[in-house]
Biopython code that builds the backbone (N, CA, C, O; Angstrom):
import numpy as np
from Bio.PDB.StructureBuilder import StructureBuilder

atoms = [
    (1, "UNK", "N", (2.833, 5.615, -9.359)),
    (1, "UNK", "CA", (3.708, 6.468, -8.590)),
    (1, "UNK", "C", (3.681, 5.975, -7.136)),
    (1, "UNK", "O", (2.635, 5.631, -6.586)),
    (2, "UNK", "N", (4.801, 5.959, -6.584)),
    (2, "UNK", "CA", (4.910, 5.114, -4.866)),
    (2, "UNK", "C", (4.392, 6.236, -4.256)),
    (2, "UNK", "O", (3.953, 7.182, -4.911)),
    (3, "UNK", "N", (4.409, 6.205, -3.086)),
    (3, "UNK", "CA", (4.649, 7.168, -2.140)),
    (3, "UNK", "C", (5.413, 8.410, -1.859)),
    (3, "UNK", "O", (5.107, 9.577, -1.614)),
    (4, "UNK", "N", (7.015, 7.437, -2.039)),
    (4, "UNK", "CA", (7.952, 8.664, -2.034)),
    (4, "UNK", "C", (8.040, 9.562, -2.997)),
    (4, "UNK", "O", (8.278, 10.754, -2.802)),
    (5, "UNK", "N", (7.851, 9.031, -4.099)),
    (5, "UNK", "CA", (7.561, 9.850, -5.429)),
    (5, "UNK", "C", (6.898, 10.681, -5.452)),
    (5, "UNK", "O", (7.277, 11.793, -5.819)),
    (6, "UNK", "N", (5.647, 10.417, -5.057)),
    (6, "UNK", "CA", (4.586, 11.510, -4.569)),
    (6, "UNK", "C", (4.459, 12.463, -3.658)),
    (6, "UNK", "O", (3.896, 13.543, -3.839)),
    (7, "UNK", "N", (5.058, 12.029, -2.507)),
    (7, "UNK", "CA", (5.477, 13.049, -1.586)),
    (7, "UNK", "C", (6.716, 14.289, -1.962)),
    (7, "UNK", "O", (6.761, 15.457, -1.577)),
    (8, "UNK", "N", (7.545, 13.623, -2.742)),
    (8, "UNK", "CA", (8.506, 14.411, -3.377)),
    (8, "UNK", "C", (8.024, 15.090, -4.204)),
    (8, "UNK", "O", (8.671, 16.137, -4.233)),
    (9, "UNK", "N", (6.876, 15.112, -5.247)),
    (9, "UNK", "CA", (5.921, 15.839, -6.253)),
    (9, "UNK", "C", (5.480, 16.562, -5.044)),
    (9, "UNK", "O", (5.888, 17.710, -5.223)),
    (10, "UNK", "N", (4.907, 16.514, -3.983)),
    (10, "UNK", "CA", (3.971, 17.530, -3.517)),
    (10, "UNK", "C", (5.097, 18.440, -2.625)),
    (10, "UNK", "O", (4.849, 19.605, -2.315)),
    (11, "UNK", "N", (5.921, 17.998, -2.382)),
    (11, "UNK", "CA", (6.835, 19.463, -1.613)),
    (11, "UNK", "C", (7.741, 20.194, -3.020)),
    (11, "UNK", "O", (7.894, 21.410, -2.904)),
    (12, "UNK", "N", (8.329, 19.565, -4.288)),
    (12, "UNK", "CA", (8.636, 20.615, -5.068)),
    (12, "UNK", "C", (7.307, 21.545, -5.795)),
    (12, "UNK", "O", (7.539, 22.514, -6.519)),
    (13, "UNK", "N", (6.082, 21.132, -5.510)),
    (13, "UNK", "CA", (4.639, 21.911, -5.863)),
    (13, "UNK", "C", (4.605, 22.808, -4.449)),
    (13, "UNK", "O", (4.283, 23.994, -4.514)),
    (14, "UNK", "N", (4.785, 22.488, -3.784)),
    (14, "UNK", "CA", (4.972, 23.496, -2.186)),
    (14, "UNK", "C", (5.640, 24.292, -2.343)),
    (14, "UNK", "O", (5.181, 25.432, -2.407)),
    (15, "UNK", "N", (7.118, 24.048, -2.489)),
    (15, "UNK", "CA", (8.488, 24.966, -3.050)),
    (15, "UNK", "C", (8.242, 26.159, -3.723)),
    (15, "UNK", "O", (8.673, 27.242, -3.328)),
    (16, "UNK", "N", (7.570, 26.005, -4.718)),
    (16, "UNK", "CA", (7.047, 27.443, -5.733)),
    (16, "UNK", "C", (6.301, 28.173, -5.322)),
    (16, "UNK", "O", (6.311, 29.362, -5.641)),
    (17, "UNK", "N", (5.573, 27.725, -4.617)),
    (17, "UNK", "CA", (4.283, 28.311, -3.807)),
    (17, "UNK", "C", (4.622, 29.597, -3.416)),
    (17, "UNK", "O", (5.552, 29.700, -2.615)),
    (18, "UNK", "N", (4.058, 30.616, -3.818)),
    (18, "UNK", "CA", (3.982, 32.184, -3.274)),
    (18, "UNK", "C", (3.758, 32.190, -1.566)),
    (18, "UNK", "O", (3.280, 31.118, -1.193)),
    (19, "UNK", "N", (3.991, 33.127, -0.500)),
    (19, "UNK", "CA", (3.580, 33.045, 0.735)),
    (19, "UNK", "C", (2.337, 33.250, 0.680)),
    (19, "UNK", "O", (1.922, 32.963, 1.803)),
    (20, "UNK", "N", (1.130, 33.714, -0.223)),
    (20, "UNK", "CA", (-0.094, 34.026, -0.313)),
    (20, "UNK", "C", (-0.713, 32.071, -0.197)),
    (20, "UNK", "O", (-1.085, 31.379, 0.751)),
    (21, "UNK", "N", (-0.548, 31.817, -1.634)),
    (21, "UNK", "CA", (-0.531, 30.336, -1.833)),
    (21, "UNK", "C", (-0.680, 28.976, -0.676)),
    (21, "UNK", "O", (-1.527, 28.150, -0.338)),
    (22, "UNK", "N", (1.168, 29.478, -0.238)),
    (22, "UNK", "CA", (0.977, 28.476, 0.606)),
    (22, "UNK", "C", (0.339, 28.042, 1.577)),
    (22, "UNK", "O", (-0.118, 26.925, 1.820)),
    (23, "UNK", "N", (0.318, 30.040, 2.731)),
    (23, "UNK", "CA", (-0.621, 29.781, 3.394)),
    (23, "UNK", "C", (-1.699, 28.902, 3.333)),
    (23, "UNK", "O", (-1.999, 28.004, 4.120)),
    (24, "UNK", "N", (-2.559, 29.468, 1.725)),
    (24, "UNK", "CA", (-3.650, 28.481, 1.821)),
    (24, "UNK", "C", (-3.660, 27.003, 1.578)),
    (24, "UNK", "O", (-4.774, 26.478, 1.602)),
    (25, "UNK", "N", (-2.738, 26.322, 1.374)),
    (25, "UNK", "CA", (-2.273, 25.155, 1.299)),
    (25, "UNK", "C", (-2.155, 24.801, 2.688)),
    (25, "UNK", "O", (-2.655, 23.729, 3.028)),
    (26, "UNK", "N", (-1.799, 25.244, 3.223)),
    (26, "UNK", "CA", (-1.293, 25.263, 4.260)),
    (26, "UNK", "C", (-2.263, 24.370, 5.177)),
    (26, "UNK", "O", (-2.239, 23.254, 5.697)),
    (27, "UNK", "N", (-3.645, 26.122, 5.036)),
    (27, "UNK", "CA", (-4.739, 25.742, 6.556)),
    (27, "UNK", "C", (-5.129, 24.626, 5.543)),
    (27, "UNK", "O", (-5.324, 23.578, 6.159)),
    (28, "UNK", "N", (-5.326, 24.476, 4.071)),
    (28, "UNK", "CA", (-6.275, 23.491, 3.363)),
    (28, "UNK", "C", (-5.659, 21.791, 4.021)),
    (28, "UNK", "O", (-6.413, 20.839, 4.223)),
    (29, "UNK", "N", (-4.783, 21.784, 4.157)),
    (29, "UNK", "CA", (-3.733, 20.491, 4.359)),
    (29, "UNK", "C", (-4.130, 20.671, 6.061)),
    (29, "UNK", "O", (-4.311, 19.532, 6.492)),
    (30, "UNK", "N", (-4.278, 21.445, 6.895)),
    (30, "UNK", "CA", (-4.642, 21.200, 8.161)),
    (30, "UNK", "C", (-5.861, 20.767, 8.694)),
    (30, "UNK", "O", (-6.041, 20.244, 9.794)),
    (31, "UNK", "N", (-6.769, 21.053, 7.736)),
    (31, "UNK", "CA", (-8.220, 20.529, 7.840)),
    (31, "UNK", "C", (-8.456, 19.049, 7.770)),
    (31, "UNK", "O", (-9.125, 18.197, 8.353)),
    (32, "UNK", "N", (-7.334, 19.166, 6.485)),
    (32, "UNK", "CA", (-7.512, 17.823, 6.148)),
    (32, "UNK", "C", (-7.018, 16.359, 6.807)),
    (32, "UNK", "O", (-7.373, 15.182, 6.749)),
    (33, "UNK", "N", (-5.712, 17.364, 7.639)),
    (33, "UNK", "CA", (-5.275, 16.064, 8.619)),
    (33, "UNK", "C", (-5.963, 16.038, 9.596)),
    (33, "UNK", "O", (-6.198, 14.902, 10.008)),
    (34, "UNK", "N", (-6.635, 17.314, 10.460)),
    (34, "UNK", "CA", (-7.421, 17.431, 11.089)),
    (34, "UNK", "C", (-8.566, 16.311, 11.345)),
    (34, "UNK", "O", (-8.759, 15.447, 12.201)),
    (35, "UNK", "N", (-9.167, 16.719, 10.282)),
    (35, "UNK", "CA", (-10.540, 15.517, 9.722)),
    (35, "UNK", "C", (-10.394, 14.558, 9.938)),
    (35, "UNK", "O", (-11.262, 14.101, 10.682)),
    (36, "UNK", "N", (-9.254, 13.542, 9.492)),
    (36, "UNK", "CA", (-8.640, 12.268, 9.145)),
    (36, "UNK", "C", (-8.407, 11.652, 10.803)),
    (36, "UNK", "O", (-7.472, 10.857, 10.904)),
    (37, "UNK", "N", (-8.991, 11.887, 11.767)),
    (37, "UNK", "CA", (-9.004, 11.603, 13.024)),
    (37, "UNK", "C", (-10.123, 10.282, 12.955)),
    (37, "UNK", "O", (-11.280, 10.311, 12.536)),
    (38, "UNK", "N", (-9.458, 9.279, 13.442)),
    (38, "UNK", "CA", (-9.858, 8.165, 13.669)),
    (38, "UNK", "C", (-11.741, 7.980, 14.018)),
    (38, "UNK", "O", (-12.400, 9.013, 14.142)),
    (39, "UNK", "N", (-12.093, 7.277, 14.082)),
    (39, "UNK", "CA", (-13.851, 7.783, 14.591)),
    (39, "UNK", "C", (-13.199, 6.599, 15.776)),
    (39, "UNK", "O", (-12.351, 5.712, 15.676)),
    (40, "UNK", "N", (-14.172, 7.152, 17.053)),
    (40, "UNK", "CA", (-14.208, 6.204, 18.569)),
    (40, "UNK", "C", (-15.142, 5.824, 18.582)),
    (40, "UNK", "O", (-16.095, 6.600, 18.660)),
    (41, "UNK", "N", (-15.324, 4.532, 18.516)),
    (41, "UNK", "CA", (-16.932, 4.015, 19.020)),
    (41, "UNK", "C", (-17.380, 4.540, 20.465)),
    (41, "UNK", "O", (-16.446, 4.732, 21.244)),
    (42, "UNK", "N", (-18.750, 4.816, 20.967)),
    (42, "UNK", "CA", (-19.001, 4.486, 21.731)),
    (42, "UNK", "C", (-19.132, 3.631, 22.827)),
    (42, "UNK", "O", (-18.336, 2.728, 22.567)),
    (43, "UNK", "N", (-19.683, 3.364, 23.943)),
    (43, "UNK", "CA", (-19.607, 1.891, 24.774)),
    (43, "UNK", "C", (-20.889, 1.482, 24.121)),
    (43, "UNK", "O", (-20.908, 0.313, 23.736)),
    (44, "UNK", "N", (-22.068, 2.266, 23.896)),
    (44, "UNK", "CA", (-23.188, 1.589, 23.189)),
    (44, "UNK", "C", (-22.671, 1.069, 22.017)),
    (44, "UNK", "O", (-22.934, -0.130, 21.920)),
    (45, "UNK", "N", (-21.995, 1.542, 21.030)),
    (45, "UNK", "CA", (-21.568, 0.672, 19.867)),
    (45, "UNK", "C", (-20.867, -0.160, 19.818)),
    (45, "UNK", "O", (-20.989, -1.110, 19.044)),
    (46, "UNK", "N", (-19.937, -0.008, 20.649)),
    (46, "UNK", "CA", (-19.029, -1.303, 21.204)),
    (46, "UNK", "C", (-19.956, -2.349, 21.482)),
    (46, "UNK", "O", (-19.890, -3.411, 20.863)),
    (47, "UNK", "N", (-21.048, -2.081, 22.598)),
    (47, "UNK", "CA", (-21.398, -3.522, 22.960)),
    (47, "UNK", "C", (-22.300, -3.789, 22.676)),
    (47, "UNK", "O", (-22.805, -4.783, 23.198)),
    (48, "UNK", "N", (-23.204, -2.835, 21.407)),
    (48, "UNK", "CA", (-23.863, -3.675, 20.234)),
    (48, "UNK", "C", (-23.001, -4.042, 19.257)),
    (48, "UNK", "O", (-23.530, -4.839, 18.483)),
    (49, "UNK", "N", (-21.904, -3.780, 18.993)),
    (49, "UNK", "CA", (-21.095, -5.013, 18.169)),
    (49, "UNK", "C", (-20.870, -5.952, 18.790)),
    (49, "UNK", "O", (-21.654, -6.856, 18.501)),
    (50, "UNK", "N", (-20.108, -6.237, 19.593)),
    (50, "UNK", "CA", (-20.012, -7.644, 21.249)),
    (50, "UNK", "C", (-20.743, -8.384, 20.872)),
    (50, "UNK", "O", (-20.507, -9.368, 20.172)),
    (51, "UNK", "N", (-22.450, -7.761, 21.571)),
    (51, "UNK", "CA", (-23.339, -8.620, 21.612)),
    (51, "UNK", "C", (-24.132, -9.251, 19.597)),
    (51, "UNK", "O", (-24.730, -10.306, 19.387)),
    (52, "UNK", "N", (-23.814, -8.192, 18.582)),
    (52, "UNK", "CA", (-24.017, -9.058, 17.017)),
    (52, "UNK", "C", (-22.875, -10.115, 16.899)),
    (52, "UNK", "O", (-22.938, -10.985, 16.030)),
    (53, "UNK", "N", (-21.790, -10.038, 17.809)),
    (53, "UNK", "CA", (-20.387, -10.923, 17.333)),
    (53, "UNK", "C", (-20.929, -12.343, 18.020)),
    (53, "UNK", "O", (-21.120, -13.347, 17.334)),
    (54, "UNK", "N", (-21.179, -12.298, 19.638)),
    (54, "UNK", "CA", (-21.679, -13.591, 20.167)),
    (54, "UNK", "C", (-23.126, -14.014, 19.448)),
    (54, "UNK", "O", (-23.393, -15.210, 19.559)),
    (55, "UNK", "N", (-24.044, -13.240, 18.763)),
    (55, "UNK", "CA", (-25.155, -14.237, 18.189)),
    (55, "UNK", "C", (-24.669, -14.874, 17.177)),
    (55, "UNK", "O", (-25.215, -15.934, 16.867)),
    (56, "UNK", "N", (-23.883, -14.546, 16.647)),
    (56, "UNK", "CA", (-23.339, -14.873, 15.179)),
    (56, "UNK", "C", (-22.782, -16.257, 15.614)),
    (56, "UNK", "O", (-23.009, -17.278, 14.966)),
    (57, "UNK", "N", (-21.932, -16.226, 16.916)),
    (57, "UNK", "CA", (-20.649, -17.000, 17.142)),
    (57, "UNK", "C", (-21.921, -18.277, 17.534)),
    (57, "UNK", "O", (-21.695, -19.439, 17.197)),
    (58, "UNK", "N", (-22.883, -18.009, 18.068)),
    (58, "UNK", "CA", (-23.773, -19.039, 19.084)),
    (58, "UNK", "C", (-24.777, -19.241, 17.587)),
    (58, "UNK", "O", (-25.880, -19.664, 17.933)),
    (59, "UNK", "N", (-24.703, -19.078, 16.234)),
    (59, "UNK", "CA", (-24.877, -19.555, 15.277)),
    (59, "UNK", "C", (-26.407, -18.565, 15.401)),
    (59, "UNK", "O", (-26.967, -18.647, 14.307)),
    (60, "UNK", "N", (-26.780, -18.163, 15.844)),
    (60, "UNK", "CA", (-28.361, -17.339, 15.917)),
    (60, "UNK", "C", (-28.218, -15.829, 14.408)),
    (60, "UNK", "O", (-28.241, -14.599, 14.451)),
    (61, "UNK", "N", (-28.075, -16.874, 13.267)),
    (61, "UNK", "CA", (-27.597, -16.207, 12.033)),
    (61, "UNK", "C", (-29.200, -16.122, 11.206)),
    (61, "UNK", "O", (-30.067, -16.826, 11.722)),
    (62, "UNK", "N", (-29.558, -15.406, 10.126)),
    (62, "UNK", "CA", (-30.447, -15.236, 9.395)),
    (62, "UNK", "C", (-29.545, -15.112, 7.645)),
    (62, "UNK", "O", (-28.522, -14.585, 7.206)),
    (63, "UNK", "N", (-30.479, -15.802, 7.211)),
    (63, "UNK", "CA", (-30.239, -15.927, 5.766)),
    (63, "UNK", "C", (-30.476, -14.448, 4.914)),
    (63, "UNK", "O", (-31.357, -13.732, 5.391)),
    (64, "UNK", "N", (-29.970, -14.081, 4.049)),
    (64, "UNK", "CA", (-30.004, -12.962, 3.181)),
    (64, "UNK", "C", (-31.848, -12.607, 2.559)),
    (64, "UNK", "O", (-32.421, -11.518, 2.588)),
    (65, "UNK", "N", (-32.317, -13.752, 2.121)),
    (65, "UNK", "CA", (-33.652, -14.123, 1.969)),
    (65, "UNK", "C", (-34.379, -13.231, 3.122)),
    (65, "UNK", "O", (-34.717, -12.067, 2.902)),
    (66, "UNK", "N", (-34.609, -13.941, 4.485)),
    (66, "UNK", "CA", (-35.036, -13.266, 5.886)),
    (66, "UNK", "C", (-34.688, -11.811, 6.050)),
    (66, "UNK", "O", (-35.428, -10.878, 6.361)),
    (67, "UNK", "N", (-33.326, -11.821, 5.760)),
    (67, "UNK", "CA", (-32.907, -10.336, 6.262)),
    (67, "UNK", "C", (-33.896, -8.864, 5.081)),
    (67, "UNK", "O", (-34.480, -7.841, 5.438)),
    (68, "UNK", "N", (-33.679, -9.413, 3.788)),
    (68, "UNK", "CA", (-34.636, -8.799, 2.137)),
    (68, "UNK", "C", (-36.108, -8.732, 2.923)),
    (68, "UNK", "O", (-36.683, -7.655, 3.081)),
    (69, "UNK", "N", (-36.533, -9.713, 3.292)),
    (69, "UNK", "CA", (-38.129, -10.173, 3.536)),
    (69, "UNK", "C", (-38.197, -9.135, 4.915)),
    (69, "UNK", "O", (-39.021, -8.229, 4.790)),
    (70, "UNK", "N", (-37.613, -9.153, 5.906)),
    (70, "UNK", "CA", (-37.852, -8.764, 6.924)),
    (70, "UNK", "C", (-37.670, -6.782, 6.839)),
    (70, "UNK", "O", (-38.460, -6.060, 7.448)),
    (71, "UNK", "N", (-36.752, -6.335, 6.166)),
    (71, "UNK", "CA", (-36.360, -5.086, 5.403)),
    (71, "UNK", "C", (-37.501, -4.273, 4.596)),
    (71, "UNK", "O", (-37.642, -3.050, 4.605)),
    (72, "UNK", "N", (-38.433, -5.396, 3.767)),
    (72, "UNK", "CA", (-39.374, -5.160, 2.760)),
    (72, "UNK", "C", (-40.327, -4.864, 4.012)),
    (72, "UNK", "O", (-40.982, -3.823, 3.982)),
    (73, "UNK", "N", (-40.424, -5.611, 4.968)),
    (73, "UNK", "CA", (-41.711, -4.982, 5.811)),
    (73, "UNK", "C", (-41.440, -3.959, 6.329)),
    (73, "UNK", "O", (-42.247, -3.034, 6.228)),
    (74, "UNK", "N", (-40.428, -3.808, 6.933)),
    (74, "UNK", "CA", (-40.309, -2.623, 7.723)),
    (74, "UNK", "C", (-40.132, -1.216, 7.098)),
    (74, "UNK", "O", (-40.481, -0.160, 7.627)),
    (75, "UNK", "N", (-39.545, -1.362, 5.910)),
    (75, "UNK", "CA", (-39.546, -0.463, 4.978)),
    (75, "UNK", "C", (-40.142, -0.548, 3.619)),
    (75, "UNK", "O", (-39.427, -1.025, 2.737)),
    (76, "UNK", "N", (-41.291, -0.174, 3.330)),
    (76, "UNK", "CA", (-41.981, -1.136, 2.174)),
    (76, "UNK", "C", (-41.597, 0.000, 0.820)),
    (76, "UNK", "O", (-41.802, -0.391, -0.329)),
    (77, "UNK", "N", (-41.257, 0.853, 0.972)),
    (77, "UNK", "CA", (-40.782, 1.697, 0.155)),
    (77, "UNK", "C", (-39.092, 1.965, -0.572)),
    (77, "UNK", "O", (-38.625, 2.616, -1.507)),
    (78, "UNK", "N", (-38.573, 1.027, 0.503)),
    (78, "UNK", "CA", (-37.256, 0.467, 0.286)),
    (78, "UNK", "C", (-37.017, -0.280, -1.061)),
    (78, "UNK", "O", (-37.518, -1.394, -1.213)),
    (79, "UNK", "N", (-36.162, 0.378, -2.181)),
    (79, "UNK", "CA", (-36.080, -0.654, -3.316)),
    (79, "UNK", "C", (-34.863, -1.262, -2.880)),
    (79, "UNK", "O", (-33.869, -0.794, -2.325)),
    (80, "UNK", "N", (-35.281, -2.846, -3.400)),
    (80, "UNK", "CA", (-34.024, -3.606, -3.517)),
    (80, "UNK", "C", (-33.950, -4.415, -4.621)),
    (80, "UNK", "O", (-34.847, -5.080, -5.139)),
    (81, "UNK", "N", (-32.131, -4.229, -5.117)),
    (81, "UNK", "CA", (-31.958, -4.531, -6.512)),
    (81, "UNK", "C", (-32.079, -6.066, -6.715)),
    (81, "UNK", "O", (-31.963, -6.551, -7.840)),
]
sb = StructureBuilder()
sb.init_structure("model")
sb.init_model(0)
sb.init_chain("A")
sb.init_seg("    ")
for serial, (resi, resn, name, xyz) in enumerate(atoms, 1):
    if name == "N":
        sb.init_residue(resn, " ", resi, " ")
    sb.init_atom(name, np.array(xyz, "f"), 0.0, 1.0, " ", f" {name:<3s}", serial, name[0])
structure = sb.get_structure()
């Protein structure tokens, strides 16, 4: 089903809707666009991503191996599959 199709299914399901109903459709559908608000990084998260993007770029990379090994110490209770 596309989009329009679907959008057209959900307003003739609206259409029938009692005024009791819809209401609650209503606030339920406002929450929900509500919610759906983008997340903002911070400037701290911003420029700890920045600064993981230039180690990466300046090749200062760790192998999957290192990253498992280094994980297992710090968390020794950590399972990994």
């Amino acid at each position: 089903m596309n989009t329009l199709e679907l959008k057209n299914k959900i307003i003739k399901q609206i259409d029938c809707l009692n005024k009791e109903d819809l209401e609650k459709v209503y606030n339920q559908l406002l929450e929900i666009l509500n919610s759906a608000n983008h997340y903002k990084l911070s400037d701290e998260e911003n420029e700890a991503i920045d600064s993981a993007l230039k180690v990466s770029e300046d090749g200062e990379t760790y192998t999957q191996n290192e990253v498992i090994f280094e994980a297992r110490n710090k968390f020794p209770n950590l399972k990994f599959k």
